[in-house]
Wavefront OBJ file of the C-alpha trace (Angstrom):
o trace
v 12.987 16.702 0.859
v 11.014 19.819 0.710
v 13.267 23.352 -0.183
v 16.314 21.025 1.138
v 15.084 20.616 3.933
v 14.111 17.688 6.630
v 10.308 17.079 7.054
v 9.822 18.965 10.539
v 8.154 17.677 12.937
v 5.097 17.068 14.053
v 4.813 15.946 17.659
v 1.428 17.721 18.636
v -0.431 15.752 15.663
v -2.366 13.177 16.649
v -4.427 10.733 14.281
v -8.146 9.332 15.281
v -8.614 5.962 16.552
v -10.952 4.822 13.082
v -7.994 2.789 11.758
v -4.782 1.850 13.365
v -3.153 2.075 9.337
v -5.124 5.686 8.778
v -3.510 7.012 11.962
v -0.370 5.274 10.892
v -0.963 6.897 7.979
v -1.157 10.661 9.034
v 1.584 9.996 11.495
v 4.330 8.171 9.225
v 6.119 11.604 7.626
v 7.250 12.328 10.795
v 10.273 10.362 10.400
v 9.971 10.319 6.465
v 8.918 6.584 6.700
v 8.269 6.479 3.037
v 8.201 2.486 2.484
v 5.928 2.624 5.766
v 3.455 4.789 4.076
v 3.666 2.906 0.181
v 2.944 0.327 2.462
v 0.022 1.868 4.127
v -1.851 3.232 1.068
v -1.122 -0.247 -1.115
v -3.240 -1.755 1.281
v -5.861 0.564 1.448
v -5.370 3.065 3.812
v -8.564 5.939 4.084
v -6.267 8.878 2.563
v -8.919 11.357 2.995
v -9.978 10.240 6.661
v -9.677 13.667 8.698
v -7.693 13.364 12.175
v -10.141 14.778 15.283
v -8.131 18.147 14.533
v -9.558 17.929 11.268
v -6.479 17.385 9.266
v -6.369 14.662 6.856
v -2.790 12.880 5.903
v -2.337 15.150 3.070
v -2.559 18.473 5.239
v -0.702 16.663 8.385
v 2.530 16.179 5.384
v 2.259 19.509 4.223
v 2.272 21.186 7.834
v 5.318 18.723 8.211
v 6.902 20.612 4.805
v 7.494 16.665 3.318
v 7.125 17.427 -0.215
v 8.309 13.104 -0.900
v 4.932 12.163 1.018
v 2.783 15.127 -0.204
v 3.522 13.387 -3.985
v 3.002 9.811 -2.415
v -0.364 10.529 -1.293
v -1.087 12.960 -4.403
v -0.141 10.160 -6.622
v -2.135 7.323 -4.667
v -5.067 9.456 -5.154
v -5.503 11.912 -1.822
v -7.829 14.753 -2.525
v -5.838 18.057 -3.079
v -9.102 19.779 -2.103
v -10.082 18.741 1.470
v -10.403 21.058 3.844
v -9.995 20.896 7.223
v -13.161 20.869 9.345
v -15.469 23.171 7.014
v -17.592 25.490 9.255
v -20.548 23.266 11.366
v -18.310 20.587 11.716
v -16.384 19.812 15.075
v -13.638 22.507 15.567
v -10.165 21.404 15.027
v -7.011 23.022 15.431
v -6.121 26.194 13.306
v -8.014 27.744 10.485
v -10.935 25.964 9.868
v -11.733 25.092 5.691
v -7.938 25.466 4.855
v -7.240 23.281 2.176
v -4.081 21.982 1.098
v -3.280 24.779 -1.139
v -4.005 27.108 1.604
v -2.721 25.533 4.160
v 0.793 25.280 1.686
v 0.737 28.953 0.893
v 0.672 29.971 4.559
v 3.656 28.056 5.146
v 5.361 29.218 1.582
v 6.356 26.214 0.722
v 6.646 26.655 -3.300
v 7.797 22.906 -4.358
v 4.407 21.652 -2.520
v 2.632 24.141 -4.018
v 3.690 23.173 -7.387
v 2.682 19.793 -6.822
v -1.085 20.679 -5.872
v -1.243 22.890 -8.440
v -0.045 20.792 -10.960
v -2.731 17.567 -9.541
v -5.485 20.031 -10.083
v -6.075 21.877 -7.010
v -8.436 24.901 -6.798
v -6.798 28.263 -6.190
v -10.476 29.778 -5.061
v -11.448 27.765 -2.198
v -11.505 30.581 1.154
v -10.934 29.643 4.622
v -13.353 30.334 7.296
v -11.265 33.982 7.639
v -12.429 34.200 3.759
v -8.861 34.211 2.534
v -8.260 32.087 -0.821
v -4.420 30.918 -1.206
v -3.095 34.124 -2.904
v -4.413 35.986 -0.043
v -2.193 33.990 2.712
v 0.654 33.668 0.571
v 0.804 37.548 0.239
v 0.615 37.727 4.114
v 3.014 38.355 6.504
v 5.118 35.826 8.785
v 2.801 37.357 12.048
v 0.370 34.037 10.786
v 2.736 31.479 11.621
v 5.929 32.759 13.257
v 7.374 29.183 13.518
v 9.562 29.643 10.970
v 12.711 31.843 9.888
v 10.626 34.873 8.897
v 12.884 36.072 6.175
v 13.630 32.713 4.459
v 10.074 31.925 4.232
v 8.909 35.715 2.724
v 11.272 34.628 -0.143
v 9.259 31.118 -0.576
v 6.134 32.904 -0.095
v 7.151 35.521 -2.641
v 7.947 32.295 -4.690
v 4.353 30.964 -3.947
v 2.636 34.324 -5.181
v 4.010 34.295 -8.581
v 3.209 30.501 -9.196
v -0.374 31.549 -8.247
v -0.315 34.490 -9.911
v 0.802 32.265 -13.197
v -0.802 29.232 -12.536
v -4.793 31.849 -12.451
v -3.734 33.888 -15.054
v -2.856 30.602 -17.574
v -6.337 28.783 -16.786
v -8.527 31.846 -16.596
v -9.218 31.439 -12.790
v -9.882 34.749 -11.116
v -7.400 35.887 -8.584
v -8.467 37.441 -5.590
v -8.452 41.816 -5.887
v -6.615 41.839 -2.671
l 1 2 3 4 5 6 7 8 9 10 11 12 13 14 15 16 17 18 19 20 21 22 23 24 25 26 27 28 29 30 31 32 33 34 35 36 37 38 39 40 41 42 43 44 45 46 47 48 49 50 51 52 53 54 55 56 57 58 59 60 61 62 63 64 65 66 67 68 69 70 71 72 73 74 75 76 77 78 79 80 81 82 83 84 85 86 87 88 89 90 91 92 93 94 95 96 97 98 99 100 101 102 103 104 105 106 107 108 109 110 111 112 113 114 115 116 117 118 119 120 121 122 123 124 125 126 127 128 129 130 131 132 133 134 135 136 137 138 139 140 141 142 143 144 145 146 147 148 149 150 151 152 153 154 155 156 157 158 159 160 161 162 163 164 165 166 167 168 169 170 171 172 173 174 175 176 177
């Protein structure tokens, strides 16, 4: 359970109709179904298959904050990289090309951050707004008021110095902003 938390929820996600076990898939954190979902990807569920929103089950469990199911899908081989519908593609919900990493520093969720980095993830990627995930992790709760504002500076806070760390050890460029 993510920062001690409960996975929230998730009730305005909605998987594609390409596979009843993808959709299952995407939609399975919601009640932290985690035998559901070993289930699922044992038997060869698309883990990368993007919802019509353009999420794929990776981003739907991080916007859910269910660090259990962000490893599950890390370890069953989900790419930490996808972003959501790039630019030119159909037009999903939110920020277009957020990827995990992104979409995880937005929310300032350090534990799932630590996981990404730690499968490999890319701290350059930019969103369609050109912001990499330093940049959103140094922003301010106006992005996403959804949560306690002052609980989640701290985690964000939290999230900047991992990047910070995590750039500075591999040589990565941060961003000058």
């Amino acid at each position: 359970i993510a920062g001690g938390r409960s996975c929230h929820g998730d009730e305005g996600y909605q998987g594609t109709t390409t596979g009843k076990s993808t959709q299952r898939l995407r939609t399975g954190h919601r009640d932290n179904h985690d035998e559901v979902i070993s289930i699922l990807i044992a038997n060869g569920a698309a883990l990368d298959l993007r919802s019509h929103a353009g999420d794929s089950p990776l981003l739907a469990a991080i916007s859910s904050g269910c660090l259990h199911i962000v490893k599950l899908l890390i370890q069953a081989g989900a790419n930490v990289d996808i972003a959501s519908h790039p630019a030119g593609e159909q037009p999903g919900i939110g920020v277009e090309g957020q990827t995990p990493l992104i979409a995880t520093a937005s929310l300032g969720e350090p534990e799932i951050a630590e996981e990404l980095l730690r499968a490999g993830a890319s701290t350059s990627p930019r969103d369609e707004t050109g912001s990499n995930a330093l940049d959103w992790a140094r922003g301010s709760c106006d992005e996403n008021p959804n949560f306690d504002c002052a609980a989640r500076t701290v985690r964000k806070r939290q999230v900047v110095k991992m990047l910070r760390t995590h750039v500075s050890s591999h040589g990565v460029k941060a961003a000058s902003n």
